[in-house]
N, CA, C and O atoms as a MOPAC input file, in Angstrom:
PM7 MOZYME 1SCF
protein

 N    186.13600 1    47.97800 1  -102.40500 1
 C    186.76000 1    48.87100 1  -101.42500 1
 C    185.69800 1    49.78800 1  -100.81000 1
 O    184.90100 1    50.52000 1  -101.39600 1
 N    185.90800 1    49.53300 1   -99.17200 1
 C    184.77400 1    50.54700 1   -98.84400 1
 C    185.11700 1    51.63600 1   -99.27800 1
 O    186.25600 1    51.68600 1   -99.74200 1
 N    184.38400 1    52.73800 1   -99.28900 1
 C    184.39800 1    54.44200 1   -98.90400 1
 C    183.28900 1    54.79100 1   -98.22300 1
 O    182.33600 1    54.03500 1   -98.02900 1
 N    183.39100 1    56.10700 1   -97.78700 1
 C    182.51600 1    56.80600 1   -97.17700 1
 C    183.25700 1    58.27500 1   -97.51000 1
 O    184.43300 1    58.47700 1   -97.20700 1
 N    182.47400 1    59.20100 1   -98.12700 1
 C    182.95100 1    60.45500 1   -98.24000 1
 C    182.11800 1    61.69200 1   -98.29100 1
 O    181.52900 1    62.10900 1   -99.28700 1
 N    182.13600 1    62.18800 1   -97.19700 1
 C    181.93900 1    63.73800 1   -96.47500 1
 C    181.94900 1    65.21200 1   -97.53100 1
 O    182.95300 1    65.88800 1   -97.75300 1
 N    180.75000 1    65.44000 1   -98.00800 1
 C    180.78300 1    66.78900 1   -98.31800 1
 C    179.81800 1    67.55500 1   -97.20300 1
 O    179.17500 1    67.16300 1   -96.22900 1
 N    180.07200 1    69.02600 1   -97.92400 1
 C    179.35200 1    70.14400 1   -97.51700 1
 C    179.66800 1    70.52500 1   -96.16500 1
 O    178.74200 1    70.88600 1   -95.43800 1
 N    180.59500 1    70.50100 1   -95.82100 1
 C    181.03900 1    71.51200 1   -94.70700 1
 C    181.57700 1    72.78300 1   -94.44800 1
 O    182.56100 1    72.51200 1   -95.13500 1
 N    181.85600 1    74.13400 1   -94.00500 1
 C    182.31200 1    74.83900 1   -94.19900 1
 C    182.54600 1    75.60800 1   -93.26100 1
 O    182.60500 1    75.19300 1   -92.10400 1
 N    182.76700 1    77.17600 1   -93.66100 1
 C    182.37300 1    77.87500 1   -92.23900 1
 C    181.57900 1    79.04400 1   -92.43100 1
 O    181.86000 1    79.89700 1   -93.27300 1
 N    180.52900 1    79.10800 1   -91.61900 1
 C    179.13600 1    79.76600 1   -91.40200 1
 C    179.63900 1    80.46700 1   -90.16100 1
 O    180.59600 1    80.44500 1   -89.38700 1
 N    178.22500 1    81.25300 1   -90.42500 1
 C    177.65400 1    82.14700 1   -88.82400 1
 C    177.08400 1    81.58900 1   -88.65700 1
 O    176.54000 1    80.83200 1   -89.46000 1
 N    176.83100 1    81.71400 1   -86.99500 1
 C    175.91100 1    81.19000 1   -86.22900 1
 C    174.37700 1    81.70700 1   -86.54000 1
 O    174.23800 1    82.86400 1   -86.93500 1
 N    173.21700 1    80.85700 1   -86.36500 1
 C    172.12500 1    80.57400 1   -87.12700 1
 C    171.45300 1    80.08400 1   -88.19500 1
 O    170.27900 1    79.83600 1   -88.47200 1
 N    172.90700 1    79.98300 1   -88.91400 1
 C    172.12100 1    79.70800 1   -90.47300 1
 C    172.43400 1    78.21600 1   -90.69100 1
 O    172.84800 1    77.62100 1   -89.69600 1
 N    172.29900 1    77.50600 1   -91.85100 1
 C    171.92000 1    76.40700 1   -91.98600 1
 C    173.09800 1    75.92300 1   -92.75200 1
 O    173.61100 1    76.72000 1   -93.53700 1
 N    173.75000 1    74.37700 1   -92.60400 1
 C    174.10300 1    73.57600 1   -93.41700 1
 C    173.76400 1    72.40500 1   -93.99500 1
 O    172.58500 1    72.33600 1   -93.64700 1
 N    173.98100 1    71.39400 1   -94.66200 1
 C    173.63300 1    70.30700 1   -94.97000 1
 C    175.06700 1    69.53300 1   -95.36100 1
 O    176.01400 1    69.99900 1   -95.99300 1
 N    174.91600 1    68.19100 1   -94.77600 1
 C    176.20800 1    67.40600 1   -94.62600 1
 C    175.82300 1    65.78000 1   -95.50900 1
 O    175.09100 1    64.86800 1   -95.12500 1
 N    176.59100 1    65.89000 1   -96.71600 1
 C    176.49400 1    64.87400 1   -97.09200 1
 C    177.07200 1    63.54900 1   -97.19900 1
 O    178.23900 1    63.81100 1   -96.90800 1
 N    177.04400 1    62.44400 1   -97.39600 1
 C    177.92300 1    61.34700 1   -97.12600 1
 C    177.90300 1    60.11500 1   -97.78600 1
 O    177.50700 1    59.05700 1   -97.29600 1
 N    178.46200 1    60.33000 1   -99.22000 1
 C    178.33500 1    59.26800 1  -100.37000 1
 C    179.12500 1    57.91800 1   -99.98300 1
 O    180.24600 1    57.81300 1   -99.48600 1
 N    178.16700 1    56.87000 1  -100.37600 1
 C    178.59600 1    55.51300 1   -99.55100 1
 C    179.31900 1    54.55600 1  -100.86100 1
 O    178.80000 1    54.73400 1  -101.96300 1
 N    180.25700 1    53.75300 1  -100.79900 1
 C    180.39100 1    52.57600 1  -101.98500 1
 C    181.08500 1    51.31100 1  -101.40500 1
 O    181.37900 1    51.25500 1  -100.21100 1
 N    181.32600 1    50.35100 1  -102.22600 1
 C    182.09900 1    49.17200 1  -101.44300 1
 C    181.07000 1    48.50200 1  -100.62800 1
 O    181.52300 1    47.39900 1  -100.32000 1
 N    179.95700 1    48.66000 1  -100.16900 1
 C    179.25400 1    47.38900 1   -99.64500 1
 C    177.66600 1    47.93400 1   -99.09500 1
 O    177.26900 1    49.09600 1   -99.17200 1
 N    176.98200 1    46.89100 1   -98.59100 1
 C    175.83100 1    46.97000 1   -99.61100 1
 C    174.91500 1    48.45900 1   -98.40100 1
 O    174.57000 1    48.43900 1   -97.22000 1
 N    174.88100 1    48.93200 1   -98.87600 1
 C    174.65000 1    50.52300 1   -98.32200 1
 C    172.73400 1    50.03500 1   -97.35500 1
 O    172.74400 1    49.84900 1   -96.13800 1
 N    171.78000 1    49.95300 1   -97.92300 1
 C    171.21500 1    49.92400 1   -97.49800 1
 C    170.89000 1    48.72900 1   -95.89300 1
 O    169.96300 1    48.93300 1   -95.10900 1
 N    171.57800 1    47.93300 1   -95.80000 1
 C    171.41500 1    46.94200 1   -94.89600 1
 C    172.44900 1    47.42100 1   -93.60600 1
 O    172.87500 1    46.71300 1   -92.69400 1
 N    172.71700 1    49.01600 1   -93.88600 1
 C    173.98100 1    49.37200 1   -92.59200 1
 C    172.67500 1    50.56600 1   -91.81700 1
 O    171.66100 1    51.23600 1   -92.01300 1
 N    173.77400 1    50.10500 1   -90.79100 1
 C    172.75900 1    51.54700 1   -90.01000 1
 C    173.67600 1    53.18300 1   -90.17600 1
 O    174.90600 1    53.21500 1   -90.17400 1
 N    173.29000 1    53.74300 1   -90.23600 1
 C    174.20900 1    55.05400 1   -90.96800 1
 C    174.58900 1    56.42600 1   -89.51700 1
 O    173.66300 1    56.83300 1   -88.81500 1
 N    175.40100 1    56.71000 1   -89.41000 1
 C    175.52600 1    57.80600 1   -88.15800 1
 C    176.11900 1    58.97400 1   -88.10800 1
 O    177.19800 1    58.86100 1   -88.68900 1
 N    176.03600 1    59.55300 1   -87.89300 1
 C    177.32300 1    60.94000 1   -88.07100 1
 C    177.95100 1    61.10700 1   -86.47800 1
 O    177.28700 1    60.82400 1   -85.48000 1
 N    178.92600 1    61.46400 1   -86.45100 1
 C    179.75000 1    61.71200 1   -84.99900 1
 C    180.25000 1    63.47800 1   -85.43100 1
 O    180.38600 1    63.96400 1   -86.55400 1
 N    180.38100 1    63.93100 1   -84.48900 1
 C    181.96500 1    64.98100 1   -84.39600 1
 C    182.41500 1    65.00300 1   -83.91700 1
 O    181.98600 1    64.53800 1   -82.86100 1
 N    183.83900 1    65.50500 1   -83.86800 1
 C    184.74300 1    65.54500 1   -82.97100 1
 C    185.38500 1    67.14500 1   -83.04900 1
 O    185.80100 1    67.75000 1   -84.03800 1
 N    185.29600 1    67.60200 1   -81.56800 1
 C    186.01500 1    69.24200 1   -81.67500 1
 C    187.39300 1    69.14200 1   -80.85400 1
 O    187.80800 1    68.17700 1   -80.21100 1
 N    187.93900 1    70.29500 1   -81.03300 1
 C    189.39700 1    69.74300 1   -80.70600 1
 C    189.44300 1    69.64500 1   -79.16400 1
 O    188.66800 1    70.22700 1   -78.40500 1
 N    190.62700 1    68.69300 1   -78.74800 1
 C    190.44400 1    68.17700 1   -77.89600 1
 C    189.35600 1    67.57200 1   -76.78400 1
 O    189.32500 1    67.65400 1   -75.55600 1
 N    188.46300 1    66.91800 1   -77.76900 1
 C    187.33400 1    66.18000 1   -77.17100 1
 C    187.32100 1    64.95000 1   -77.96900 1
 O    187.96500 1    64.73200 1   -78.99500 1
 N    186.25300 1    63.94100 1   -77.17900 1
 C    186.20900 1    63.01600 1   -78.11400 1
 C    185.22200 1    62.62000 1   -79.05900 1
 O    184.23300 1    63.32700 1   -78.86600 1
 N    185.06200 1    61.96200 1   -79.82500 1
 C    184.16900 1    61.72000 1   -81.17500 1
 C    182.96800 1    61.29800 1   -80.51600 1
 O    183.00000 1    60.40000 1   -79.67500 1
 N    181.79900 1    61.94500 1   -80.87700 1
 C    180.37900 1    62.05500 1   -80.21400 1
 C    179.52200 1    61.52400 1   -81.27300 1
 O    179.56400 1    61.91600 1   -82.43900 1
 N    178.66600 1    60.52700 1   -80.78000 1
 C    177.52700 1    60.48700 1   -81.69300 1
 C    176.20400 1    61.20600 1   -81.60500 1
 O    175.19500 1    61.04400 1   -80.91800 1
 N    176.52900 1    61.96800 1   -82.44500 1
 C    175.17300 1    63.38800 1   -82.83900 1
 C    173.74800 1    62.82900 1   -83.57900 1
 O    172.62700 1    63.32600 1   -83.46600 1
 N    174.12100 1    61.71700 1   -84.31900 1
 C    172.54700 1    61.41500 1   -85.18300 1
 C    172.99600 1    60.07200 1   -85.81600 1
 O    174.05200 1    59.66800 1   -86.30300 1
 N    171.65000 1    59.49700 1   -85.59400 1
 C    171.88000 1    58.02700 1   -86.32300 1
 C    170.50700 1    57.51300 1   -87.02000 1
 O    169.50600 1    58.15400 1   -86.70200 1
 N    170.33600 1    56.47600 1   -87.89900 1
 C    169.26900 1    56.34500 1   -88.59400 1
 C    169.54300 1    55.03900 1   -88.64500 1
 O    170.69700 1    54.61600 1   -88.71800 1
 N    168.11600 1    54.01700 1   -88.59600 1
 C    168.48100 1    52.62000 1   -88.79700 1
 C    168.63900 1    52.53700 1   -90.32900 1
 O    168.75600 1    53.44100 1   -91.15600 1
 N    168.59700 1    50.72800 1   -90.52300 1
 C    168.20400 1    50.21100 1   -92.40800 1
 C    167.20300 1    50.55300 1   -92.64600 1
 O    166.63300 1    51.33100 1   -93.41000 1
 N    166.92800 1    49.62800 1   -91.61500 1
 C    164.93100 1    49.15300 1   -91.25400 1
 C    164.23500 1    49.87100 1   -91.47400 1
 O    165.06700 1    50.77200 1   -91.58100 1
 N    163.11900 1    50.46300 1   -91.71000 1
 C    162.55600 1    51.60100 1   -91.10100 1
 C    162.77500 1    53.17800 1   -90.66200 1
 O    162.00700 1    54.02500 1   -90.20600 1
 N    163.86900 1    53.18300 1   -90.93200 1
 C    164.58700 1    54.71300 1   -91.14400 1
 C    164.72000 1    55.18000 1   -89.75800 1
 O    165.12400 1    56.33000 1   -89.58100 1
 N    164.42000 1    54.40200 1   -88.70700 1
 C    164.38700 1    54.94200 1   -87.22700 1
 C    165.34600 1    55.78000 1   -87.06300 1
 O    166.50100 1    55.57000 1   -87.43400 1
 N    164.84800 1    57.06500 1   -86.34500 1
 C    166.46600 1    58.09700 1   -85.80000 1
 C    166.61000 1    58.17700 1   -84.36000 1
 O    165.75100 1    57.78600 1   -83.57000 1
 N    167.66300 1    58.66900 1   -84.05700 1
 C    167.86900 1    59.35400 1   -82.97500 1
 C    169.08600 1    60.32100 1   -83.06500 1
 O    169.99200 1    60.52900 1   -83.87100 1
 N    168.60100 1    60.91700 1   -81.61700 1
 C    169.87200 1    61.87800 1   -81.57900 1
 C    170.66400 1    62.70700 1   -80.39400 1
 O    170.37900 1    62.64300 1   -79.19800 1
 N    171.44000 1    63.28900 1   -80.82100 1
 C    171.77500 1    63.80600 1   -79.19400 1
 C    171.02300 1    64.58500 1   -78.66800 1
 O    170.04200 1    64.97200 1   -79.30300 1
 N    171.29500 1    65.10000 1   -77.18500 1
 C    170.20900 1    65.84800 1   -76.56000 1
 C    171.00100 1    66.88900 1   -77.27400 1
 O    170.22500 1    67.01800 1   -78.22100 1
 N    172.11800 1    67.86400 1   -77.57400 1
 C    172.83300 1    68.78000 1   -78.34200 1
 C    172.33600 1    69.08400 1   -79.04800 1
 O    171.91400 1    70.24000 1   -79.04700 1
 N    172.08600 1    68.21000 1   -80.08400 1
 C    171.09000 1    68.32600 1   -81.22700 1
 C    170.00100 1    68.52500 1   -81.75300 1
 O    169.69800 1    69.30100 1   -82.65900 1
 N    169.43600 1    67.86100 1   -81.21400 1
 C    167.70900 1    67.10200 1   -80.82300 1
 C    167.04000 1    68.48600 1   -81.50900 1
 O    167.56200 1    69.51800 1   -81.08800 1
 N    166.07500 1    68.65500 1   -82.40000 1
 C    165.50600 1    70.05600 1   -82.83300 1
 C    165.82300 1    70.68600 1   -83.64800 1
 O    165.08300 1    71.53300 1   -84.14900 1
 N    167.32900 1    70.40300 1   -84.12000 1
 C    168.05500 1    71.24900 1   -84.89500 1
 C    168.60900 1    70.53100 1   -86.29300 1
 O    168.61100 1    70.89600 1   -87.46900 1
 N    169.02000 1    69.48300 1   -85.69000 1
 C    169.96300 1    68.58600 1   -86.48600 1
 C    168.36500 1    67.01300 1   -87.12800 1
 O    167.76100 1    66.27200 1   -86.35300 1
 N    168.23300 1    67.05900 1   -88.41400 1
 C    167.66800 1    66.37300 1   -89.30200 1
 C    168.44800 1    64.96500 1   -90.14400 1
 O    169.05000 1    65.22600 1   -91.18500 1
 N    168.41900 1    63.94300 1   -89.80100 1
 C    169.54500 1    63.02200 1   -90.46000 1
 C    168.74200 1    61.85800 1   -91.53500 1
 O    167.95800 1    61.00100 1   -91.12600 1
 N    169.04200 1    62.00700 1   -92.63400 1
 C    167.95900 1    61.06000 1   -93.41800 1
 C    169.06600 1    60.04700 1   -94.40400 1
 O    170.27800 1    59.84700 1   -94.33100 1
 N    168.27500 1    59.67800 1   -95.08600 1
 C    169.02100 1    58.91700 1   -96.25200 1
 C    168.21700 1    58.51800 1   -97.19000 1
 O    166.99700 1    58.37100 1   -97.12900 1
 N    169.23700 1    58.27000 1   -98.44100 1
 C    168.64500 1    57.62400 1   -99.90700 1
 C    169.21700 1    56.45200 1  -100.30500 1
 O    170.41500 1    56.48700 1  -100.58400 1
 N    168.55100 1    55.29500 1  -100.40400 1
 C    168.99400 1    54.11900 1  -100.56600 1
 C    169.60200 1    54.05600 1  -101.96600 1
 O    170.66100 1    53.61300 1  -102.41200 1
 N    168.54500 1    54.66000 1  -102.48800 1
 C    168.86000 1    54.27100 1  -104.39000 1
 C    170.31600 1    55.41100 1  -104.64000 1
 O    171.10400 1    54.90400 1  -105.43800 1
 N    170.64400 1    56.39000 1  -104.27000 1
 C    171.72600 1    57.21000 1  -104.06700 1
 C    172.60200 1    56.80400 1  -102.91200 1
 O    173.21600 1    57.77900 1  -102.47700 1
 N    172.85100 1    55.72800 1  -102.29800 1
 C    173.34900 1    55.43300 1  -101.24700 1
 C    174.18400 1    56.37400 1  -100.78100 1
 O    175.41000 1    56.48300 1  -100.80700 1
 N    172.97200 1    57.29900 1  -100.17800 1
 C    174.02500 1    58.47600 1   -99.50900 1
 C    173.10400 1    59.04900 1   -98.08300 1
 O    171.88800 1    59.03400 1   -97.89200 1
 N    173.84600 1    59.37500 1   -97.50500 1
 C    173.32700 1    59.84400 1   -95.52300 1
 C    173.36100 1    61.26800 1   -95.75400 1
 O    174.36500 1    61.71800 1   -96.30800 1
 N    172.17400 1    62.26800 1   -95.32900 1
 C    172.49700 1    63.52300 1   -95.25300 1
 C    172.81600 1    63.99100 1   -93.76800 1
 O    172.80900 1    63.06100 1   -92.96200 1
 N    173.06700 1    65.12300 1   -93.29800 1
 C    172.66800 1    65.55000 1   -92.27100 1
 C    172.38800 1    67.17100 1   -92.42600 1
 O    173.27400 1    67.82800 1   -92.97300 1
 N    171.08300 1    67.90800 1   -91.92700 1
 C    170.27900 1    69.04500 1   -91.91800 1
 C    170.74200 1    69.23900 1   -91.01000 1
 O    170.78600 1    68.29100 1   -90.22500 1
 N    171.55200 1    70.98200 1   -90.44200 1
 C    171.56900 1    71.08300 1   -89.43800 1
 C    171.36000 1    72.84400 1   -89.26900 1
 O    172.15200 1    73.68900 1   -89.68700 1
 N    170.69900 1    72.97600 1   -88.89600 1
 C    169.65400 1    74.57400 1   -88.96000 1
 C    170.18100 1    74.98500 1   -87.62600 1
 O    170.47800 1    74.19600 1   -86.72900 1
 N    170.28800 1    76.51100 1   -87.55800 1
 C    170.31000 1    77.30600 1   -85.91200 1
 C    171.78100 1    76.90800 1   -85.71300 1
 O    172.02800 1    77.00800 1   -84.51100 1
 N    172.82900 1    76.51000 1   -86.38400 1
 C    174.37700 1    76.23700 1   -86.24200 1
 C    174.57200 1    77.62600 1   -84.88900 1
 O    174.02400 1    78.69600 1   -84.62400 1
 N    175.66200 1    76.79700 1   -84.35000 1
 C    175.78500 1    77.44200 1   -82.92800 1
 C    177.48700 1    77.41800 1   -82.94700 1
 O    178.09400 1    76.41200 1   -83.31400 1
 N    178.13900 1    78.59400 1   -82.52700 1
 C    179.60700 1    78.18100 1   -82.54500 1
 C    180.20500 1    76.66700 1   -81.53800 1
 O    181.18800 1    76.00300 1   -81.86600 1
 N    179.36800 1    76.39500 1   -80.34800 1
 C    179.46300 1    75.29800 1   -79.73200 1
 C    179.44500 1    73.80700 1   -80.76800 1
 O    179.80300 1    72.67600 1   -80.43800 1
 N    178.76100 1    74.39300 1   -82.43500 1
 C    178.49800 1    72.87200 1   -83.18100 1
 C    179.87400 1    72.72600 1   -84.05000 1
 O    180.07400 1    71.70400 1   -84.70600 1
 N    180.56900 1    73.52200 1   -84.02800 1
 C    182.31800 1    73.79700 1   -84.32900 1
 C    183.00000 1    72.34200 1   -83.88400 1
 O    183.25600 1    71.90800 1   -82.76100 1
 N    183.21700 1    71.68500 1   -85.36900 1
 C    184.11600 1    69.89300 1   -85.02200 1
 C    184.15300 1    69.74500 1   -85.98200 1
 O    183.53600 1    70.47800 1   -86.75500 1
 N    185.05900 1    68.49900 1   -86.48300 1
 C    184.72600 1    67.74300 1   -87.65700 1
 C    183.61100 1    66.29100 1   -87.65400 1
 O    183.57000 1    65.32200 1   -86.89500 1
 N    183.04600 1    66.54400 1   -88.47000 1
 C    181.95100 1    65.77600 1   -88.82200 1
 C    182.22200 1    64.27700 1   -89.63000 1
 O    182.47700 1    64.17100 1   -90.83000 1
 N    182.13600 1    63.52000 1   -88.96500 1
 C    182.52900 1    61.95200 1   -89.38400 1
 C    181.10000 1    61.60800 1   -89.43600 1
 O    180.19900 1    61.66300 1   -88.59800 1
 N    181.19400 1    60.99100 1   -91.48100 1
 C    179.98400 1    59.76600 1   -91.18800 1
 C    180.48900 1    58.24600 1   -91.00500 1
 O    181.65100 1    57.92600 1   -91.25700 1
 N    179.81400 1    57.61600 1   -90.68700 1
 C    179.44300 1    56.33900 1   -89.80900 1
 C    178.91400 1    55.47000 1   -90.57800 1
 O    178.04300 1    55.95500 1   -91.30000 1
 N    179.19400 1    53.76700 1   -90.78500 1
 C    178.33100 1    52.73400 1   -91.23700 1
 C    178.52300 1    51.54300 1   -90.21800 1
 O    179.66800 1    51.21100 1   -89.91400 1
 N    177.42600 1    50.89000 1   -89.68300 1
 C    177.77200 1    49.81700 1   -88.81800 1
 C    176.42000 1    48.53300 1   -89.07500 1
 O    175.23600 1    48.32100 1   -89.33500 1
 N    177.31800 1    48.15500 1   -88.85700 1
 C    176.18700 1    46.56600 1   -89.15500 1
 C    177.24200 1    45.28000 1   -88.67000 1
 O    178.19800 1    44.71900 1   -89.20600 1
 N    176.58600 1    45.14800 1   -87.46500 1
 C    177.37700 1    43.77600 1   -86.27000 1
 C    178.81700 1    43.97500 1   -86.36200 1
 O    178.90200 1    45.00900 1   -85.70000 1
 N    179.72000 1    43.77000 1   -86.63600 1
 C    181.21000 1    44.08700 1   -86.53900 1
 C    181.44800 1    44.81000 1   -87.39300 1
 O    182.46800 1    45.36100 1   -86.97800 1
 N    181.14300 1    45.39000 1   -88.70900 1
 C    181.29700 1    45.99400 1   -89.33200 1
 C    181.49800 1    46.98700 1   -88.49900 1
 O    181.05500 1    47.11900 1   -87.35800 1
 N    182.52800 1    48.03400 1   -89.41400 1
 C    182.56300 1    49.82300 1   -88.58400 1
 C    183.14100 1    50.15700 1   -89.32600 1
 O    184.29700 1    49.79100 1   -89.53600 1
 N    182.24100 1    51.30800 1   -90.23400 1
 C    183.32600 1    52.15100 1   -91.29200 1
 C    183.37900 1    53.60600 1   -91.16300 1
 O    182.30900 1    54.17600 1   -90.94800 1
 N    184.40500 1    54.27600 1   -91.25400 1
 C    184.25700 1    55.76600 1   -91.08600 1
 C    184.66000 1    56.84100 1   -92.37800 1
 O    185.65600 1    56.45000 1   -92.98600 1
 N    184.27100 1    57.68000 1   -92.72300 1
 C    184.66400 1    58.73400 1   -93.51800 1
 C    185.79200 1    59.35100 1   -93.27300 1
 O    186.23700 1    58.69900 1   -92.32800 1
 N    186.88900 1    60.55500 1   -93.60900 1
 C    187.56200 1    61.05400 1   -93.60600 1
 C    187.34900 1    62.18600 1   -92.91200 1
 O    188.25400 1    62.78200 1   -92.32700 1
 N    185.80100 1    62.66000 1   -92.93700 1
 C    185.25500 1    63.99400 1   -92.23600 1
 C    185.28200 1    65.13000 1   -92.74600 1
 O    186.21500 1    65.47100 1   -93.47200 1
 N    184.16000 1    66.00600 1   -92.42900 1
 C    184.45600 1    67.30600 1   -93.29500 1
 C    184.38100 1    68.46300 1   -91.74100 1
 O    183.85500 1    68.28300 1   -90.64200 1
 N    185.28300 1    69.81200 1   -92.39300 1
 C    185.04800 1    70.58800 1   -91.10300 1
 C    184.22300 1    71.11100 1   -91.46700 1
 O    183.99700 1    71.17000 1   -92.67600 1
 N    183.26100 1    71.83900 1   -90.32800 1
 C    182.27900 1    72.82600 1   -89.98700 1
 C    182.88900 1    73.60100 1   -88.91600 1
 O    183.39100 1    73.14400 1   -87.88900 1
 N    182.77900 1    74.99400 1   -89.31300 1
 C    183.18800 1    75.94900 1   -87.73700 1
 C    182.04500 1    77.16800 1   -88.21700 1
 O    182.09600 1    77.80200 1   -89.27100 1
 N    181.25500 1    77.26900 1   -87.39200 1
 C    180.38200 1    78.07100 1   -86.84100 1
 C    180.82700 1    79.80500 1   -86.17700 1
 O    181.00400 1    79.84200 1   -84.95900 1
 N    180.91200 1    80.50500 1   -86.58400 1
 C    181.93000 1    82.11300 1   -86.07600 1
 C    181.47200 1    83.09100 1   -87.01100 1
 O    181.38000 1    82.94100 1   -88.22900 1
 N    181.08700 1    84.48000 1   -86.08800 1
 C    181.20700 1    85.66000 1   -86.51700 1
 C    182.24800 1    86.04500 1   -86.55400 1
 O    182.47200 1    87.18600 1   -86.95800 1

C-alpha cells in the first residue's frame, strides 16, 4: 500500500523557518521523482519544488527560488522541504508528490500559515 505522509507544518511568523517532511512506503522510493505542491484557499495546487531519482536534480518556483531547499534520503525514504524567510503569502497546504511515468501519488498534506 502506497503512503506518503506530511509532517512538520504549523503556524509561524513571518521570517522564520520551517522544515517539511514526507515519509514514503509501498513502492520503491528511490526510482520516483519526489515534489511538493501547495495549495491556498481558493487557488489551485502549485508545484513549488521538485527533485529528480537520478542525480538529485532540483527545481523550483520563481515564489520560491532562494528560500525554499528540497532534498531527500534514499536509505530513510523520505523528501524534506527547508523553507527559511516564510512569508504570509507562503500560507497553503503543503502536498508531497511521487511520480514516475503514470505513476502519481499524493500525501494527505500538512498546513502551514505564516501570521503575526
Amino acid at each position: 500500500q502506497v503512503q506518503l505522509v506530511e509532517s512538520g507544518g504549523g503556524l509561524v511568523q513571518p521570517g522564520v523557518s520551517l522544515r517539511l517532511s514526507c515519509a514514503a512506503s509501498g513502492f520503491s522510493f528511490r526510482s520516483y521523482a519526489m515534489n511538493w505542491y501547495r495549495q491556498a484557499p481558493g487557488q489551485e495546487r502549485e508545484l513549488m519544488a521538485g527533485i529528480s531519482s537520478i542525480g538529485g536534480i532540483t527545481n523550483y518556483a520563481d515564489a520560491v527560488k532562494g528560500r525554499f531547499t528540497i532534498s531527500r534520503d534514499n536509505a530513510k525514504r523520505t523528501v524534506y522541504l527547508q523553507m527559511n524567510s516564510l512569508k504570509p503569502e507562503d500560507t497553503a497546504v503543503y502536498y508531497c508528490n511521487a511520480r514516475r511515468g503514470s505513476d502519481n501519488y499524493w500525501g494527505q498534506g500538512t498546513q502551514v500559515t505564516v501570521s503575526s
